[in-house]
PyMOL commands that place a pseudoatom at each C-alpha (Angstrom):
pseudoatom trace, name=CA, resn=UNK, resi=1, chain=A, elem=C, hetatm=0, pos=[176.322, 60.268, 76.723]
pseudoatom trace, name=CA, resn=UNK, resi=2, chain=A, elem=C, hetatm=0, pos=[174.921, 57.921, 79.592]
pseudoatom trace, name=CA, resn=UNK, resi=3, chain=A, elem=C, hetatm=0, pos=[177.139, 54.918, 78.575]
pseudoatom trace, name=CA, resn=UNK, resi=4, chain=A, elem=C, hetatm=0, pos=[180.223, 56.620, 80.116]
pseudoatom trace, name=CA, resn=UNK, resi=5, chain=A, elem=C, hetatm=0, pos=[178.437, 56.496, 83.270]
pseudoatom trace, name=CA, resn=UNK, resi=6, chain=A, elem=C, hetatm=0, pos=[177.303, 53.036, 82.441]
pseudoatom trace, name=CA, resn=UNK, resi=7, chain=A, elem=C, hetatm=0, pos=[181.058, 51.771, 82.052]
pseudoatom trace, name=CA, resn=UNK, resi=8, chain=A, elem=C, hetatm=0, pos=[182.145, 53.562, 84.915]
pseudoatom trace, name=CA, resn=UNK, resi=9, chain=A, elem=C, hetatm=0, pos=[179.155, 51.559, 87.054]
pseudoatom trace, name=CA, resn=UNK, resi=10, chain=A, elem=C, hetatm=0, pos=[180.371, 48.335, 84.718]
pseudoatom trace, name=CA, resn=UNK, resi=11, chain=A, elem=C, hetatm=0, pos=[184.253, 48.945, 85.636]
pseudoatom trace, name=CA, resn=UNK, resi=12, chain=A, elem=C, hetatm=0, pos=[183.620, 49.437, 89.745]
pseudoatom trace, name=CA, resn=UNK, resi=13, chain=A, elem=C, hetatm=0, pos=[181.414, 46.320, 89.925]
pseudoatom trace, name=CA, resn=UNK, resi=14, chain=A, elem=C, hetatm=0, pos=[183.830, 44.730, 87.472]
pseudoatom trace, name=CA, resn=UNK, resi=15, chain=A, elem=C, hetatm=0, pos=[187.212, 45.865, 89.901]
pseudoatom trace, name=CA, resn=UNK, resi=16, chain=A, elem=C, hetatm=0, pos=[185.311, 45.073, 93.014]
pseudoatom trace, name=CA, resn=UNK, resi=17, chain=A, elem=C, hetatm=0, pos=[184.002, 41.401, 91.733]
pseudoatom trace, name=CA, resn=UNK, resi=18, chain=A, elem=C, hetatm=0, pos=[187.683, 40.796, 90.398]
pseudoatom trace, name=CA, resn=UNK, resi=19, chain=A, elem=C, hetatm=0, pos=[189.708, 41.847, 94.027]
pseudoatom trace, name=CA, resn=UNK, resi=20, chain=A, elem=C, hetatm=0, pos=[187.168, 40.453, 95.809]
pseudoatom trace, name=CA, resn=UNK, resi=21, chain=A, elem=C, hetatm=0, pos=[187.856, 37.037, 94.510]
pseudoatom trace, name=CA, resn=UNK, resi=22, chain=A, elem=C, hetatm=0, pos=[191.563, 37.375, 94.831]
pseudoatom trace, name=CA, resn=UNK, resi=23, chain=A, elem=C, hetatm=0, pos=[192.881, 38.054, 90.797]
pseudoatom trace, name=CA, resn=UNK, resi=24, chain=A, elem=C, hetatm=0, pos=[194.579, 41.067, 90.058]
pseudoatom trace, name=CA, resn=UNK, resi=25, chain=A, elem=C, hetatm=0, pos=[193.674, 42.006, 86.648]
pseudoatom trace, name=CA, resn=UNK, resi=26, chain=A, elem=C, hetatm=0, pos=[191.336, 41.372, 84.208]
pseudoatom trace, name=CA, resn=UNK, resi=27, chain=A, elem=C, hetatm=0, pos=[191.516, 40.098, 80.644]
pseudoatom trace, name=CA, resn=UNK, resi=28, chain=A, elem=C, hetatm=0, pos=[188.215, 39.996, 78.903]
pseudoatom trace, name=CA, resn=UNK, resi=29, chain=A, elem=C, hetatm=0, pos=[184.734, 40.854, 79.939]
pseudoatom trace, name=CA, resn=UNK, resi=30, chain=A, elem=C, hetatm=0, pos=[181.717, 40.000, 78.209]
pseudoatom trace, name=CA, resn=UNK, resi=31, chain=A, elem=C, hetatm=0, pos=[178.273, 41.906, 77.545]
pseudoatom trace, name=CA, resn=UNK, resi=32, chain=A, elem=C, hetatm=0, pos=[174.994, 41.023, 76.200]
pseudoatom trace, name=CA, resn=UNK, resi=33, chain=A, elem=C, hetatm=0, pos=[173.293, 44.648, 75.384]
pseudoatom trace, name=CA, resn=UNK, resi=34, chain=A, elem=C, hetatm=0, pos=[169.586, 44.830, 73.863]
pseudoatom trace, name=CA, resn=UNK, resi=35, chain=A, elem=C, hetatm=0, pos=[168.828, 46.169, 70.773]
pseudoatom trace, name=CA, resn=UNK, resi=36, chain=A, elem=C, hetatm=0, pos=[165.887, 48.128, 72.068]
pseudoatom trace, name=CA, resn=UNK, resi=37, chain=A, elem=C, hetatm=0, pos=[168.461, 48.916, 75.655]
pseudoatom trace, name=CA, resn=UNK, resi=38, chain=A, elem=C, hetatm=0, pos=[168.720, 53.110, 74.333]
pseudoatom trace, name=CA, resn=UNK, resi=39, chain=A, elem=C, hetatm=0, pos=[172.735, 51.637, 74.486]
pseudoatom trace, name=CA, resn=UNK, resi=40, chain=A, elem=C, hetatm=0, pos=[175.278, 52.112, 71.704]
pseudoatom trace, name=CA, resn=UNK, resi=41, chain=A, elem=C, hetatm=0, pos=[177.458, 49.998, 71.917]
pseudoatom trace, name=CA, resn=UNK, resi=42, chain=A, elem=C, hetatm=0, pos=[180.521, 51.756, 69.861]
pseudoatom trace, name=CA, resn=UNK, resi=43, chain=A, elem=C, hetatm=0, pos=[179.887, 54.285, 72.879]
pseudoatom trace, name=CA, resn=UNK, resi=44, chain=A, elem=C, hetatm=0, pos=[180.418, 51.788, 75.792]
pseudoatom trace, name=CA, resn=UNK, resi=45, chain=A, elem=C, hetatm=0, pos=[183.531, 50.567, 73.432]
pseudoatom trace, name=CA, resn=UNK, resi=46, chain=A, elem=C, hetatm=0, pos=[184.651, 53.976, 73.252]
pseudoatom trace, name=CA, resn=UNK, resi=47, chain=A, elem=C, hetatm=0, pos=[184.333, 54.898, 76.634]
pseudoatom trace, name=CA, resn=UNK, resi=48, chain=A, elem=C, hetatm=0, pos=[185.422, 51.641, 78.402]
pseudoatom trace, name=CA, resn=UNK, resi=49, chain=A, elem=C, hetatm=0, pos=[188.303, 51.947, 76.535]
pseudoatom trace, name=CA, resn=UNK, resi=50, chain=A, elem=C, hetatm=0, pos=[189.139, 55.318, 78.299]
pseudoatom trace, name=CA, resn=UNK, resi=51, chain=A, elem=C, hetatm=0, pos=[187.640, 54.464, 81.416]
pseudoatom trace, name=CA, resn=UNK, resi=52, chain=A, elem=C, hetatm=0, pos=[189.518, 51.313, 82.511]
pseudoatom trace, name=CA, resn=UNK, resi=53, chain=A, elem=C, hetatm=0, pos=[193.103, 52.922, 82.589]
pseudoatom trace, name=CA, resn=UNK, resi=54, chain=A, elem=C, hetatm=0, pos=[194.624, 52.560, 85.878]
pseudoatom trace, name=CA, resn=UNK, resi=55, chain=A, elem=C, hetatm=0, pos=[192.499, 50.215, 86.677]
pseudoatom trace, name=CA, resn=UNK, resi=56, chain=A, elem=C, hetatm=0, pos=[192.576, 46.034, 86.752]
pseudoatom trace, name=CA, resn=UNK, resi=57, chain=A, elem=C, hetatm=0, pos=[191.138, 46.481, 83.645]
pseudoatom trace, name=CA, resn=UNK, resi=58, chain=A, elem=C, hetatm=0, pos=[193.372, 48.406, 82.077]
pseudoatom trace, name=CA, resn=UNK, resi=59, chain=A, elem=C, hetatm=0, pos=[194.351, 45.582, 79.323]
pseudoatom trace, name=CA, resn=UNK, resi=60, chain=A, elem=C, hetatm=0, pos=[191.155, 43.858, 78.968]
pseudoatom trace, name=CA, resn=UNK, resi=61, chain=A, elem=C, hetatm=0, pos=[189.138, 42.896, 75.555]
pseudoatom trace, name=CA, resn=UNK, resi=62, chain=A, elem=C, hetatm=0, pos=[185.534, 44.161, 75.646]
pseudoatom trace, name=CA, resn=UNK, resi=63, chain=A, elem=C, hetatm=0, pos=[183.341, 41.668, 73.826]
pseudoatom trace, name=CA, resn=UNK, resi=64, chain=A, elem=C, hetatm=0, pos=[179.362, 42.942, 72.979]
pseudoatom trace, name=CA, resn=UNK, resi=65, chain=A, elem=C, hetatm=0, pos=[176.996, 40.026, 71.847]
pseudoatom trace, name=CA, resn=UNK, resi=66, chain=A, elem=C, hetatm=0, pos=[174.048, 42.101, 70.934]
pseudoatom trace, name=CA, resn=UNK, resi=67, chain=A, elem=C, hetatm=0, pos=[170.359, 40.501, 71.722]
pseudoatom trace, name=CA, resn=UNK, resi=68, chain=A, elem=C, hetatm=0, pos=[167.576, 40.763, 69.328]
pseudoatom trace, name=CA, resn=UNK, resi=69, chain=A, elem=C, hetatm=0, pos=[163.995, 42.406, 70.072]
pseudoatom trace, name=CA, resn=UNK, resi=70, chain=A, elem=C, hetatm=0, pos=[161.928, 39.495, 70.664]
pseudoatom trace, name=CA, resn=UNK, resi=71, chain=A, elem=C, hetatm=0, pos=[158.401, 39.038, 71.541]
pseudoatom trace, name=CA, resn=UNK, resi=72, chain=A, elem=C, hetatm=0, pos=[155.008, 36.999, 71.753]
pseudoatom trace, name=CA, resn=UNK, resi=73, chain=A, elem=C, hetatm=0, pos=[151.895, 37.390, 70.211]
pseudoatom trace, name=CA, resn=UNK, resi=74, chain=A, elem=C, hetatm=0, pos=[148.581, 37.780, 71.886]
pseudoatom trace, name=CA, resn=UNK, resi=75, chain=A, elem=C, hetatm=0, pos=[146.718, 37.016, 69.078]
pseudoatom trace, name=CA, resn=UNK, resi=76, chain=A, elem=C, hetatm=0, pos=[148.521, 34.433, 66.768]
pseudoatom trace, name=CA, resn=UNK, resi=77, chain=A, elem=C, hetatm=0, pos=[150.359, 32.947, 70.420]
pseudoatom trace, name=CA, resn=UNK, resi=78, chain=A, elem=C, hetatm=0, pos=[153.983, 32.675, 68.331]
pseudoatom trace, name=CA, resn=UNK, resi=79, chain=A, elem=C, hetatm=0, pos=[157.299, 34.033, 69.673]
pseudoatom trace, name=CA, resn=UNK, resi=80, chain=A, elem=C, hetatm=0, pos=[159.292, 36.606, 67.399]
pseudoatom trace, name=CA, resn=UNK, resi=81, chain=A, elem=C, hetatm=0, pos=[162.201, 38.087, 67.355]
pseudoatom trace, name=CA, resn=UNK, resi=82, chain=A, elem=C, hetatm=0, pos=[163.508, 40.897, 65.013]
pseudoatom trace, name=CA, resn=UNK, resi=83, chain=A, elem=C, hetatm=0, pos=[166.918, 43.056, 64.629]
pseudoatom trace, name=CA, resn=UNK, resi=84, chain=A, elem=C, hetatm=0, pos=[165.255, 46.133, 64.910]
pseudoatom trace, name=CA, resn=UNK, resi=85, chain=A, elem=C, hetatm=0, pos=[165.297, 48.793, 67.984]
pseudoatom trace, name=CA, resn=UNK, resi=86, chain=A, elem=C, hetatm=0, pos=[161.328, 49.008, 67.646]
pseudoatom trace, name=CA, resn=UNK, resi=87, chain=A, elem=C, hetatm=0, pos=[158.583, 46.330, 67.279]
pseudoatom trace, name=CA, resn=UNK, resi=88, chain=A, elem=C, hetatm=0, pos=[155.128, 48.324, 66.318]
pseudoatom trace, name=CA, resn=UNK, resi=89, chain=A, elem=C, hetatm=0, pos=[153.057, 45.303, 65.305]
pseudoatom trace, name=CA, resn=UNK, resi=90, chain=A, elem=C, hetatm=0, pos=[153.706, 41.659, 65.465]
pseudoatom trace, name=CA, resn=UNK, resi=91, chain=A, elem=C, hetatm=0, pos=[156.154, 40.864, 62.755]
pseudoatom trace, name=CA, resn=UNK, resi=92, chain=A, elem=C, hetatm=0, pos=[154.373, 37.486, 62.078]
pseudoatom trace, name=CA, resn=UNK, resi=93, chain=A, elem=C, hetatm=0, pos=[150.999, 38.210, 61.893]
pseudoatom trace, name=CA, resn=UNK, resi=94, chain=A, elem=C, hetatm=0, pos=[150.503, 42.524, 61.883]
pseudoatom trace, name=CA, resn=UNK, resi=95, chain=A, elem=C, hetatm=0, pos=[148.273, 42.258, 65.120]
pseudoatom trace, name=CA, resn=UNK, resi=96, chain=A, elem=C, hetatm=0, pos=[148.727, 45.014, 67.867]
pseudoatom trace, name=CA, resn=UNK, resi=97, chain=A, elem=C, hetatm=0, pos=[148.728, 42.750, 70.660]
pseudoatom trace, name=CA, resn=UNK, resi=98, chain=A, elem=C, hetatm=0, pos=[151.719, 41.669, 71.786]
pseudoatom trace, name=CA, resn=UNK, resi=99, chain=A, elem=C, hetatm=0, pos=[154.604, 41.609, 74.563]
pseudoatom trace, name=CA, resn=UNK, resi=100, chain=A, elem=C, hetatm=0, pos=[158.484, 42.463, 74.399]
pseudoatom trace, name=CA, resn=UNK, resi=101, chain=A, elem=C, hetatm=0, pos=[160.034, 39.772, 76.337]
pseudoatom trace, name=CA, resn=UNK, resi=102, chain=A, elem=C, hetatm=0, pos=[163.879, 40.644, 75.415]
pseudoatom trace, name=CA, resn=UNK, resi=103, chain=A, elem=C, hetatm=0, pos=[166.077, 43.140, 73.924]
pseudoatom trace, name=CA, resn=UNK, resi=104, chain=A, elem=C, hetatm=0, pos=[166.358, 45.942, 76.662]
pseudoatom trace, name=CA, resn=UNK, resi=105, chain=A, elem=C, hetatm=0, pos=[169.295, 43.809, 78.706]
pseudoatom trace, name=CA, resn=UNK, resi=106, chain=A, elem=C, hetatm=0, pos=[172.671, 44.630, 79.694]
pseudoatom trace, name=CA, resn=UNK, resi=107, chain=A, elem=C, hetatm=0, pos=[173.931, 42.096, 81.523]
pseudoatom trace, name=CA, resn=UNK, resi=108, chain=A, elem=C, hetatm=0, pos=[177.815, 40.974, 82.296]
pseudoatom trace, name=CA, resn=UNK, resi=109, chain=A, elem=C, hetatm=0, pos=[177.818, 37.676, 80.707]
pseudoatom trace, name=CA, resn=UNK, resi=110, chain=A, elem=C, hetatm=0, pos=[181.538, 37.014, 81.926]
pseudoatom trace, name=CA, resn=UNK, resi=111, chain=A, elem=C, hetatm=0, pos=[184.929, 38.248, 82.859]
pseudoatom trace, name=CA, resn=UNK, resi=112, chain=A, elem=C, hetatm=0, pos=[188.449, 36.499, 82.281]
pseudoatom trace, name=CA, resn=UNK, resi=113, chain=A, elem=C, hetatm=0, pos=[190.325, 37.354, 84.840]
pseudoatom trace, name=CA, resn=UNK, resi=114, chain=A, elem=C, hetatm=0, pos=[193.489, 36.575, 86.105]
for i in range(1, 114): cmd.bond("trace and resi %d" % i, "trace and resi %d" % (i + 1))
show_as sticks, trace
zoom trace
C-alpha cells in the first residue's frame, strides 16, 4: 500500500509547514486526489488516521475533494471530463486523439491550523 508512504510524506511536509509558521497543531487539511492518481482515497483516510498520532496532527479532519478525468479532443477540439479512472476514446465524439489534462493530482489544497 503506497498511500501509507504517501501520508507519511503528506504529514512531515504538513508538521514542518505548520511549526515553521509558528501554530502548534493542526485542525483540518484538505486534498484534491485524481481519479486516474493510482490513489485510494479510503487508504490515505485509513492510514492518515494512524499516521498522524503524536504528531500536530493528531486531531485533525482529513477532507478529499476528488478531481474528475478530464481531457481535450484533437479531433472535435472540445474539453471533457468523465468520473472514470480511464479515458480510452474521447467521450464526446469516440475519436482516439486526445490529451488528459487532469485527474492524476494530489495536491494539499489547505490546512487549518492553529
Amino acid at each position: 500500500m503506497h498511500e501509507a508512504s504517501i501520508v507519511l510524506s503528506l504529514l512531515d511536509t504538513l508538521s514542518s509547514k505548520c511549526l515553521e509558521e509558528g501554530y502548534s497543531s493542526i485542525e483540518s487539511v484538505k486534498l484534491k486526489i485524481g481519479m486516474a492518481s493510482g490513489i485510494m482515497p479510503e487508504a490515505i483516510d485509513f492510514a492518515f488516521q494512524a499516521a498522524k498520532q503524536d504528531t500536530v496532527a493528531s486531531n485533525a479532519e482529513l477532507l478529499i475533494e476528488m478531481v474528475p478525468v478530464g481531457g481535450s479532443c484533437s479531433e472535435c477540439g472540445r474539453n471533457f471530463e468523465v468520473d472514470e479512472k480511464y479515458v480510452l476514446k474521447c467521450p464526446l465524439c469516440g475519436s482516439l486523439s486526445f490529451r488528459i489534462n487532469k485527474g492524476h493530482e494530489l495536491d494539499i489544497v489547505e490546512m487549518e491550523v492553529s
